[in-house]
C-alpha positions as CSV (number, residue, x, y, z in Angstrom):
1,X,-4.6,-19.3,53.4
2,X,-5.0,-21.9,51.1
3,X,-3.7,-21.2,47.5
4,X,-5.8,-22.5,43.9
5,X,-4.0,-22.7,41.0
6,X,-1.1,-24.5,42.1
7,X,0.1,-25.3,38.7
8,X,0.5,-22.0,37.3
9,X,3.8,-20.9,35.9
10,X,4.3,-18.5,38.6
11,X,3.8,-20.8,41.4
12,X,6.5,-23.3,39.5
13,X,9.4,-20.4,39.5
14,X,8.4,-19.1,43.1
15,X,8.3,-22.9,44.2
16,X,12.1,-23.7,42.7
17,X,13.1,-20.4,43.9
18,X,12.2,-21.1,47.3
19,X,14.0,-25.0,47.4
20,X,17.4,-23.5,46.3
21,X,17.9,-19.9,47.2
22,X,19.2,-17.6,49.8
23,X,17.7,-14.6,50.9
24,X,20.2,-11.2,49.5
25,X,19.9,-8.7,52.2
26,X,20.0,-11.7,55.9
27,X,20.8,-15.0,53.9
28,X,18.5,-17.1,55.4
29,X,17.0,-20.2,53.3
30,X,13.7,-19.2,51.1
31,X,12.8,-22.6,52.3
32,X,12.5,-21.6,55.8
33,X,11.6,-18.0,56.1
34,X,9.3,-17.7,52.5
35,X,6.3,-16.7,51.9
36,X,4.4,-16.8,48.9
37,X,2.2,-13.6,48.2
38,X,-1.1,-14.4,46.3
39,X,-2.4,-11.5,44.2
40,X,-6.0,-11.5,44.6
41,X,-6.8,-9.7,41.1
42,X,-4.6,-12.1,39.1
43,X,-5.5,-15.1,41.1
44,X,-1.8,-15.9,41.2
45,X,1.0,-15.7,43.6
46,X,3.3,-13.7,42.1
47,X,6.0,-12.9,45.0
48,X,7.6,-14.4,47.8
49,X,8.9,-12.5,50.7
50,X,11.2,-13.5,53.1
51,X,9.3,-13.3,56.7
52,X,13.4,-12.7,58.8
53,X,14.1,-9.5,56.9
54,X,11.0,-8.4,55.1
55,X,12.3,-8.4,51.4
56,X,10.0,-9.2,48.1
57,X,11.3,-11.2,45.5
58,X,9.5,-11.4,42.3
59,X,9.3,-14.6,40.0
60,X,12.5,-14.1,38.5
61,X,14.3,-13.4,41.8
62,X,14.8,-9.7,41.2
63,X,14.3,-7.3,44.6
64,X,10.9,-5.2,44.3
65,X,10.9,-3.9,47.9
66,X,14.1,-4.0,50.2
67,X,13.6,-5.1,53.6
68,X,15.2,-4.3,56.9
69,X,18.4,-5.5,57.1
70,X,19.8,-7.1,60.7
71,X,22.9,-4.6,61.3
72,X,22.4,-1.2,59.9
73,X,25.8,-0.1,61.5
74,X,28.0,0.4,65.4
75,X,27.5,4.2,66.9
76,X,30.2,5.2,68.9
77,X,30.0,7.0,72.1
């Protein structure tokens, strides 16, 4: 999907966001594994969410849904 609007504050913080941070929950580059989410109301993107473990980040790089972390924990037999 192509984006319009590319100048828009939002895209400027998501775009800075995604050259120079890691992801919280696998630590995986933004760079790599981000995707912006456009909101179709606002005509904005307004989140990114790193495609390895799920995870939404907002504009000022706060968590808004927690993905799915790799290893939750060992069982033992």
């Amino acid at each position: 999907m192509q984006f319009k609007g590319l100048d828009t504050k939002n895209w400027q913080k998501l775009k800075k966001i995604t050259k120079s941070k890691r992801c919280h929950i696998c630590y995986y580059r933004l760079s790599k594994t981000g995707i912006f989410l456009y909101n179709k109301e606002k005509e904005d993107t307004t989140h990114i969410k790193c495609f390895n473990c799920l995870t939404v980040y907002n504009t000022s790089f706060g968590i808004t849904d927690l993905g799915i972390p790799r290893e939750v924990g060992h069982s033992w037999d």
